[in-house]
N, C-alpha and C positions, 0 to 999 in steps of 0.2 A: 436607513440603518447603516454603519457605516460597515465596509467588506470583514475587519478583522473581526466583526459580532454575527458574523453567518457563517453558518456549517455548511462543510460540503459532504455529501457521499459518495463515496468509492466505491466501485465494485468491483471487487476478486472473484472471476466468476469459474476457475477451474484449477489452479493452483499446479505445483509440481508434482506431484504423489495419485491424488484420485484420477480416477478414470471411467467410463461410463456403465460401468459394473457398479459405481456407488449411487451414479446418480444420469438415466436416460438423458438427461437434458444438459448436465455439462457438457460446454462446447472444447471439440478439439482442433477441426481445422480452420482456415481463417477465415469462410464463408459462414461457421457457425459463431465464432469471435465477431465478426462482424453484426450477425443478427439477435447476438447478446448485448451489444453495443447497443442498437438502435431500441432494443425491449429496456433496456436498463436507464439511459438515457431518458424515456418520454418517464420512465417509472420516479424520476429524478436524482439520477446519478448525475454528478459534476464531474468524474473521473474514472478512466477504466484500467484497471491495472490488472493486463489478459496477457496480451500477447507473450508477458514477460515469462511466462510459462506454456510457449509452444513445444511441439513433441515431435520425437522422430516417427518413426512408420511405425514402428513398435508402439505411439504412445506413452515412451519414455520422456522424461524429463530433459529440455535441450536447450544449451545455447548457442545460438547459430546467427551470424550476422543475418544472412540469406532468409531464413525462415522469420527471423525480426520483421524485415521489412517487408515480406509477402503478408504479414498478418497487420501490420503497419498500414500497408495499402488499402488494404481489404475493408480494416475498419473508419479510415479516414473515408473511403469513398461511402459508405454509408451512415455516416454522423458527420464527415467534416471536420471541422474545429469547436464544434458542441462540446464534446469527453477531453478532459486532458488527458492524454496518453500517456502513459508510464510503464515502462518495460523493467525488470530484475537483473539482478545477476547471480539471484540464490543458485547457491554450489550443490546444495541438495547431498553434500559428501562426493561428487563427482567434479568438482573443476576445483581449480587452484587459485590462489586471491589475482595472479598476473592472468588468467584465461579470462574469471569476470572481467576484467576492468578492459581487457582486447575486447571483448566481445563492445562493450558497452562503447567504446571509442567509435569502433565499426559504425555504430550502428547512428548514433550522435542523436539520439531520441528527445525528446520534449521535456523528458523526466526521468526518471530511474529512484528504484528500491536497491539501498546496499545495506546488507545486516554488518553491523559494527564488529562480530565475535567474528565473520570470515573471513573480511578482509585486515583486520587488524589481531593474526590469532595469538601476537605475542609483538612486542614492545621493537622489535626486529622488522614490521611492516608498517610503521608510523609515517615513519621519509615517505613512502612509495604511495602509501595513501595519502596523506597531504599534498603529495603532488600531481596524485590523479585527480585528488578535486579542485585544483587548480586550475586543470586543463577543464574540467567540466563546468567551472566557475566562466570562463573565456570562451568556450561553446555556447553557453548559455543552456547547460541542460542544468534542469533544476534533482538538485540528490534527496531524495530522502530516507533518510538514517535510521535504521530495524533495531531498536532495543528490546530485551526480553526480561530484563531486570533493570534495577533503580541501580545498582551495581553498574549497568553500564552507561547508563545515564549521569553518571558521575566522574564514568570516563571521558564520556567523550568530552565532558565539558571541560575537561582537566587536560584534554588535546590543544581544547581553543583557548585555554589559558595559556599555554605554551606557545600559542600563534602558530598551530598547524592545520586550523581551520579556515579557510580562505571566505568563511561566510559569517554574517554576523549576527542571524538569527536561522540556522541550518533547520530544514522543516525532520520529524524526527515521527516514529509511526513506533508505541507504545504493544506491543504484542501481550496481550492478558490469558494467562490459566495455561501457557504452551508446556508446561511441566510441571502439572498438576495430577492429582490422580485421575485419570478417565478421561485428561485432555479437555474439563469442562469449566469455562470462563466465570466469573460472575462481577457484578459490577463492584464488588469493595475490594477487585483484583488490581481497580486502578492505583486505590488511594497510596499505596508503597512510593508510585512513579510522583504522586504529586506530595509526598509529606515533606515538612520540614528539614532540611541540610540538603534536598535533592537539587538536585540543578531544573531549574526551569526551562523550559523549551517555550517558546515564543508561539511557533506553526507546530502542533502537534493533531495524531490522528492514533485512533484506536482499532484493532481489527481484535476479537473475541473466537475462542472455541467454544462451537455446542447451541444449546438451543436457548440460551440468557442472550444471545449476541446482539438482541436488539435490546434489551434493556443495559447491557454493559457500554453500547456506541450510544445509548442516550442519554447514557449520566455523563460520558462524556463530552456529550454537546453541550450538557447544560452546565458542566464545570470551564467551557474555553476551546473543548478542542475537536477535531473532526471524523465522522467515523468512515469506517470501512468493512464491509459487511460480502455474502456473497459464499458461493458454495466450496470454495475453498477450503470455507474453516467449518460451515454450517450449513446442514442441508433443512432445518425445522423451525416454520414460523415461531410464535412466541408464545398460542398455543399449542405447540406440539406436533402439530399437521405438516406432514411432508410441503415441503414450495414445491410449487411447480415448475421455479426454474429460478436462475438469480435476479430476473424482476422482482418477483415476486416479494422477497426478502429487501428489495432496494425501497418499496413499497410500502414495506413493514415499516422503515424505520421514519421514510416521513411521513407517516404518519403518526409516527410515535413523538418525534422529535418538534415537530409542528403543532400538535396536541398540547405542548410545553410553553406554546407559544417562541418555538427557536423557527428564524428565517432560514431557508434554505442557499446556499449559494450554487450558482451557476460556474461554469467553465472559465468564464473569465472574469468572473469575480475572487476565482479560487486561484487563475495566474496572480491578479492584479495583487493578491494577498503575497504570491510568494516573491514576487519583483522586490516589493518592501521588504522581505525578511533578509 
């Protein structure tokens, strides 16, 4: 089957906000990132998007060159080049579009998530973002783009109609139900991103709020695109049962998506995918 017809899973396995008051098993230092890696991983994750929300002593939400690459370490030594690795620069309301993009320079990671609304929050940080992903274009770190609306999905294409996009199929991550009532996903939360006049995105991937999120990353396996799953957004299988941890949910979904007859993709079936984008 050829790479661009197999899904990958991701796993967000603790995000910037919760803490182990929601959930015993999200991981916060990078010995726990790391043993989330290697559970999520055999569970079959092709990608782990952890570190990108490591915390200060308090458990708050951080971006720190330093603390990057001690969870960086941490998880490479125990999977390797197994997971692609992908670090954040969400602001969370605490950093400024020039801190992400220092932080993210520093740190020169495998991959990176940048939400389109922080770094670009007005017509005024266009230049500065097209020229950060320039330099991340020439590093070779692969970006990929936080949409929350079909709204911005229409932006951004309307950047790289302007030729401020230095990539020719940028991989792009579909955020469903983030501003709904009760914060709860469902899978016809896709169809807005995919309807007619929107802009297509070539590499897309899904992450869902709530306990639908393995049914909303499997309709969007089987429409094209890849999911991303993990206690992040979701702490409840798809019957309703607490997970025991973000295997668990990584678990869920191949089997859900596999049941469909969708191949799963590996690490470097999900690079080789984005070298061609």
């Amino acid at each position: 089957m050829p790479y661009q017809n197999r899904v990958a899973i991701a796993v967000a396995p603790n995000g910037g906000r919760r803490t182990k008051a929601d959930h015993p098993a999200l991981p916060i230092t990078p010995d726990e990132l790391a043993d989330v890696a290697a559970a999520s991983f055999e569970a079959g994750a092709a990608m782990i998007h952890v570190h990108v929300h490591v915390r200060d002593r308090d458990a708050r939400h951080l971006l720190d060159a330093e603390a990057y690459q001690a969870a960086t370490a941490a998880i490479r030594t125990s999977v390797g080049d197994r997971l692609v690795l992908q670090i954040t620069s969400e602001a969370l309301g605490i950093y400024r579009p020039e801190e992400q993009m220092r932080v993210v320079l520093e740190v020169r990671p495998e991959a990176v998530s940048l939400a389109l609304r922080e770094l670009v929050p007005d017509p005024t940080r266009e230049a500065a973002f097209a020229a950060f992903l320039e330099t991340l274009r020439r590093e070779k770190v692969t970006p990929q783009i936080i949409l929350y609306t079909p709204e911005e999905a229409t932006y951004l294409a309307a950047l790289a109609g302007r030729g401020l996009i230095p990539f020719d199929n940028l991989p792009v991550l579909y955020v469903l139900g983030r501003y709904t009532v009760g914060q709860t996903s469902r899978p016809t939360d896709l169809l807005p991103f995919l309807a007619p006049g929107i802009a297509a995105a070539s590499h897309w991937m899904v992450c869902a709020f709530g306990s639908q999120e393995t049914a909303c990353v499997t309709t969007a396996a089987l429409l094209g695109g890849h999911a991303r799953v993990g206690l992040e957004n979701n702490l409840f299988l798809p019957g309703g049962a607490l997970a025991s941890g973000n295997q668990d949910l990584v678990a869920a979904t191949r089997r859900a998506v596999e049941a469909c007859g969708v191949t799963l993709a590996d690490a470097d079936a999900l690079r080789r995918q984005w070298a061609a984008a």
